[in-house]
C-alpha positions as CSV (number, residue, x, y, z in Angstrom):
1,X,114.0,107.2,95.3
2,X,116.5,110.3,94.8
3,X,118.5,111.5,97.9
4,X,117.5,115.1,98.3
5,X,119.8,117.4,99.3
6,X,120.8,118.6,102.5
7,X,120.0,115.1,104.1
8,X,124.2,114.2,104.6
9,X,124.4,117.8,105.5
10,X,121.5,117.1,108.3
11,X,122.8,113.4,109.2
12,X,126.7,115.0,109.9
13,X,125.2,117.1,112.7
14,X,123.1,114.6,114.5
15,X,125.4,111.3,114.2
16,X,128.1,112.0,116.6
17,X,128.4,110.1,119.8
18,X,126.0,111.3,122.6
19,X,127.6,110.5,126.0
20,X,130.4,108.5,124.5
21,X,127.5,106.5,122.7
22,X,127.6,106.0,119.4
23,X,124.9,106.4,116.8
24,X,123.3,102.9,115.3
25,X,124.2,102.9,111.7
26,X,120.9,100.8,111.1
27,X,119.3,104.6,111.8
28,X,120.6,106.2,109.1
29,X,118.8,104.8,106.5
30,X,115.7,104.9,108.5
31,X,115.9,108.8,108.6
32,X,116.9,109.4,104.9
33,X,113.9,107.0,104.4
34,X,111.4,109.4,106.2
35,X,113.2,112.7,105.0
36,X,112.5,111.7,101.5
37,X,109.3,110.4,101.8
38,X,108.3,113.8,103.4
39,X,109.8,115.6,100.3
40,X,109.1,113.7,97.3
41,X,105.7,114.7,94.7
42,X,103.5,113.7,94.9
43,X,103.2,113.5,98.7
44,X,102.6,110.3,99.5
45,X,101.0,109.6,102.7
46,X,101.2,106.3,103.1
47,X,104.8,106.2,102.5
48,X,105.2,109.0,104.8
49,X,103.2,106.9,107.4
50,X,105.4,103.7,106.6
51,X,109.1,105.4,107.0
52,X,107.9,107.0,110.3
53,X,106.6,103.0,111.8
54,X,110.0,101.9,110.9
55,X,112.0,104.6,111.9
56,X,109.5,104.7,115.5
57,X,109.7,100.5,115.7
58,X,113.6,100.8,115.8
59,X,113.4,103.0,118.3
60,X,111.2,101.5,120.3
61,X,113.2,98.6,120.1
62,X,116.7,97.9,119.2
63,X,117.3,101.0,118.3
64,X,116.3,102.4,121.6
65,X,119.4,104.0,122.9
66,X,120.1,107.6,124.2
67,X,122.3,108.1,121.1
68,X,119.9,107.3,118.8
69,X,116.8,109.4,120.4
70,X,119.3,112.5,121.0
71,X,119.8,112.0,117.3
72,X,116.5,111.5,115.8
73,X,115.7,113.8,118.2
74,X,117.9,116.9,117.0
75,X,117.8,115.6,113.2
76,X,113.7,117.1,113.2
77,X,114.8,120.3,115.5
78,X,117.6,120.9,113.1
79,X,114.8,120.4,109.8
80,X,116.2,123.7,108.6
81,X,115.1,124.4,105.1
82,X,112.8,121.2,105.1
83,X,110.2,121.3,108.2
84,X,107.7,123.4,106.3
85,X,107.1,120.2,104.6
86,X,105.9,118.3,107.1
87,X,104.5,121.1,109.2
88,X,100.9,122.2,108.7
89,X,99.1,122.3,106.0
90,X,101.7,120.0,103.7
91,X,100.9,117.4,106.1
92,X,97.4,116.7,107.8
93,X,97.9,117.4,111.4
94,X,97.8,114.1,113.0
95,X,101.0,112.6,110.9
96,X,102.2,116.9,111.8
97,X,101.6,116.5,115.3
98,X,103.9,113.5,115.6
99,X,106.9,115.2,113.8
100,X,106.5,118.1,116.2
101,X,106.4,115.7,119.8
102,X,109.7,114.0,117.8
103,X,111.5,117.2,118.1
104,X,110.1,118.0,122.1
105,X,111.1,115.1,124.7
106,X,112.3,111.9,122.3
107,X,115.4,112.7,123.4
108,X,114.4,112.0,127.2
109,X,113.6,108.7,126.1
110,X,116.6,107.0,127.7
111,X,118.0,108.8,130.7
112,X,114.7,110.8,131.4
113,X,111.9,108.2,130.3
114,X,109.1,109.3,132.8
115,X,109.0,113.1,131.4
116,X,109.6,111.5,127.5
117,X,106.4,109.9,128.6
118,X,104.9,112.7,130.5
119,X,105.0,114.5,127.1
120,X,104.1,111.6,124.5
121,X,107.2,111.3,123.3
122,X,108.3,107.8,123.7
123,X,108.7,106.1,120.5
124,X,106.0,103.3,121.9
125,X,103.7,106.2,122.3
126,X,104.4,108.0,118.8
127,X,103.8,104.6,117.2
128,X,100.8,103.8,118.8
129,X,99.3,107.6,117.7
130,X,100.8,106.9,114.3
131,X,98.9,103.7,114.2
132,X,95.6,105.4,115.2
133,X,95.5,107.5,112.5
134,X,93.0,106.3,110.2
135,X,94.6,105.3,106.6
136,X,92.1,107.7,104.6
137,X,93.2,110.6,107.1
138,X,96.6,110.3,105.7
């Protein structure tokens, strides 16, 4: 898959250190795996779906760290030039509705964790609404 542009443009802003934290490297490729998938053509959902479990798993795993949620966090609420395609109607709402809550409180994952949850926004929780969306719904 082709690097599209603007994604090392969109990964210098988010990858600094967030409270003297650094960012994983191991989440790097995990977002220029989603941010392509979301761009290429022919959409295709199921990739889409795949790059956000992984990118979501890390997080909600070894990944989960307050540098890399502040990241992954800000890398969606900086989408500038890119978020109309994953906002409605270039993605069905459901896979929509989880790139929005990724962009609201994932960022309160770490330090904040009852208000990340209050909102949905814990990786666990995006996962597990990921993984209710039915595959022909993609």
């Amino acid at each position: 898959m082709i690097t599209m542009p603007g994604f090392d443009e969109a990964w210098a802003a988010v990858a600094n250190p967030c409270d003297g934290e650094a960012v994983s490297p191991e989440l790097k490729p995990l977002l220029r795996e989603t941010y392509q998938t979301v761009l290429s053509q022919p959409r295709d959902f199921s990739a889409i779906r795949a790059a956000l479990q992984d990118l979501l798993r890390f997080l909600a795993a070894e990944g989960r760290t307050n540098a890399n949620c502040w990241a992954t966090d800000l890398f969606f609420m900086l989408c500038t030039g890119w978020e109309g395609d994953w906002s409605e109607p270039q993605l069905p709402e459901p896979l929509h509705d989880i790139f929005a809550k990724m962009r609201e409180a994932l960022h309160d994952t770490v330090r904040a964790p009852e208000l990340a949850r209050d909102f949905g926004c814990l990786p666990e929780q995006l996962l597990a609404d990921l993984n209710r969306i039915p595959p022909e719904s993609d």
